[in-house]
N, C-alpha and C positions, 0 to 999 in steps of 0.2 A: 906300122908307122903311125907315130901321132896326125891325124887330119883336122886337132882344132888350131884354130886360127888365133896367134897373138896380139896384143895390144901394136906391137911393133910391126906389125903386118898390115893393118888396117888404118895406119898412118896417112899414108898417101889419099887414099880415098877421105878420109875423113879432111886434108887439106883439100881436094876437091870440090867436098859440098860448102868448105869455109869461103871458096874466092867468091861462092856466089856467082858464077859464071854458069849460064842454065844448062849448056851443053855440058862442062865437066860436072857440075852437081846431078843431071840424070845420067850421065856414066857412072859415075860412083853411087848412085843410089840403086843402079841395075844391079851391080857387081854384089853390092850388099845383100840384095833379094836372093839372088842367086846364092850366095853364100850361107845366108839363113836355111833356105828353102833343101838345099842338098847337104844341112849337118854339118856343116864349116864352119858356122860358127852359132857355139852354142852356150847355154848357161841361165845365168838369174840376172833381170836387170831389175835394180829395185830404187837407184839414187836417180835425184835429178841435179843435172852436174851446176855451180853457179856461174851465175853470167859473168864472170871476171877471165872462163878461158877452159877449155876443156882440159889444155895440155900445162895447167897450170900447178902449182906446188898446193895452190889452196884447194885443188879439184881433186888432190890426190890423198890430202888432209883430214879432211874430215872424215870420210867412209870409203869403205874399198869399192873402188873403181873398177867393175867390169867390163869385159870385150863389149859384152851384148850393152849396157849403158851408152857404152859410147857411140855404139850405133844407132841405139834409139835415138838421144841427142843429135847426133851429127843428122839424122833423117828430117825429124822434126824443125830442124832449121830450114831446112830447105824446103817449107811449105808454103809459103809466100814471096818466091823470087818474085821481082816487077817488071815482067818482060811478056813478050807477045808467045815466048817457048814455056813462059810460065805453065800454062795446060798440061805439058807432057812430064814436066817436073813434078803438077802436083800429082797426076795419076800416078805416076810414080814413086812416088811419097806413099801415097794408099796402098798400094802392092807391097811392098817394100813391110808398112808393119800392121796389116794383112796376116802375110805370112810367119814375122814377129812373135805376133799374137797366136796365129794358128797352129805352128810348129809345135810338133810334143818336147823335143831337146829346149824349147826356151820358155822361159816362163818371166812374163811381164809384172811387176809387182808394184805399189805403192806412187810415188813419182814417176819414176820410167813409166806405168801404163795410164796414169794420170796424162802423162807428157803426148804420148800416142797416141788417146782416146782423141785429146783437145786438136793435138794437130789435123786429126780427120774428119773433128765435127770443123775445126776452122775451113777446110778447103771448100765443106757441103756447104756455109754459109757464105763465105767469098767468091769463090768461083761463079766465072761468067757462063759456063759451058756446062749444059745439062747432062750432059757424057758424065765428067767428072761429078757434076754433084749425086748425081743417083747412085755413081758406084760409090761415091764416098758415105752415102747413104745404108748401102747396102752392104760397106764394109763395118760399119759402127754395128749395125743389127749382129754381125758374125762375131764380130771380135766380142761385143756383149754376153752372147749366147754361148762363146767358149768358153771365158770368165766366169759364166754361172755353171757351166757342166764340170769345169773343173772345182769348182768350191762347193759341188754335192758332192763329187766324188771324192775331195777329201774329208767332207763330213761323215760321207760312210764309210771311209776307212775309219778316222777317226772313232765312232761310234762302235765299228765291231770289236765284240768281248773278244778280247784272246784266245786262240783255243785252247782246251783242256790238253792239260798234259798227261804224261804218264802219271797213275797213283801212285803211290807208296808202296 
């Protein structure tokens, strides 16, 4: 059986992080993580969606629209709720694309990892609680360092000569 996860699946949660409600947006930002993290959902997120609407005809318009986009998006929203629960949303936020980032089934690209990078250097410099900023800290050094292991290991793919084949 197919175990990836559709655009029509991940609806609901993605209305959860929209109400902005800190409780449903750290539910729905757990479910995400989890989902990432155990291969549920996977792919290339490389659009940043425009601010007119995710589930809009203009977001669907210009470039194709992936599972994983949309959950980069719908995460990175949810990086500055204004609440006193704010804290657990944003650590949660950092977990969430962390593991994004980390996971070999997804690959973060252009926008999407621009989008992710910024939402977890915004939490290291916003946040009031040193919990969060050091991990958000300490997430930015990771999510870096697997960016650069992945773009050596495609340079040496890249780079190696074919091998020889059979002569004549």
């Amino acid at each position: 059986a197919d175990k990836a996860v559709t655009k029509a699946a991940i609806e609901p949660l993605r209305l959860a992080c929209g109400t902005r409600a800190p409780k449903l947006a750290a539910t729905a930002i757990d479910c995400f993580q989890k989902l990432v993290a155990h291969g549920f959902i996977e792919g290339v997120a490389r659009t940043t969606l425009p601010a007119s609407g995710p589930g809009s005809d203009e977001a669907e318009a210009g470039a194709k629209v992936t599972v994983m986009d949309l959950v980069v998006d719908s995460v990175c929203k949810c990086k500055d709720l204004g609440s006193k629960d704010c804290e657990e949303v944003q650590l949660l936020v950092i977990k969430c694309l962390l593991a994004a980032a980390n996971t070999n089934g997804v690959e973060l690209h252009e926008g999407a990892l621009m989008l992710a990078v910024q939402a977890v250097y915004h939490v290291h410099l916003t946040s009031k609680n040193q919990v969060n900023k050091s991990t958000a800290r300490s997430a930015l050094s990771q999510m870096i360092a697997v960016v650069f292991q992945r773009m050596e290991a495609f340079d040496l793919r890249s780079n190696t000569p074919p091998a020889p084949g059979p002569g004549p």
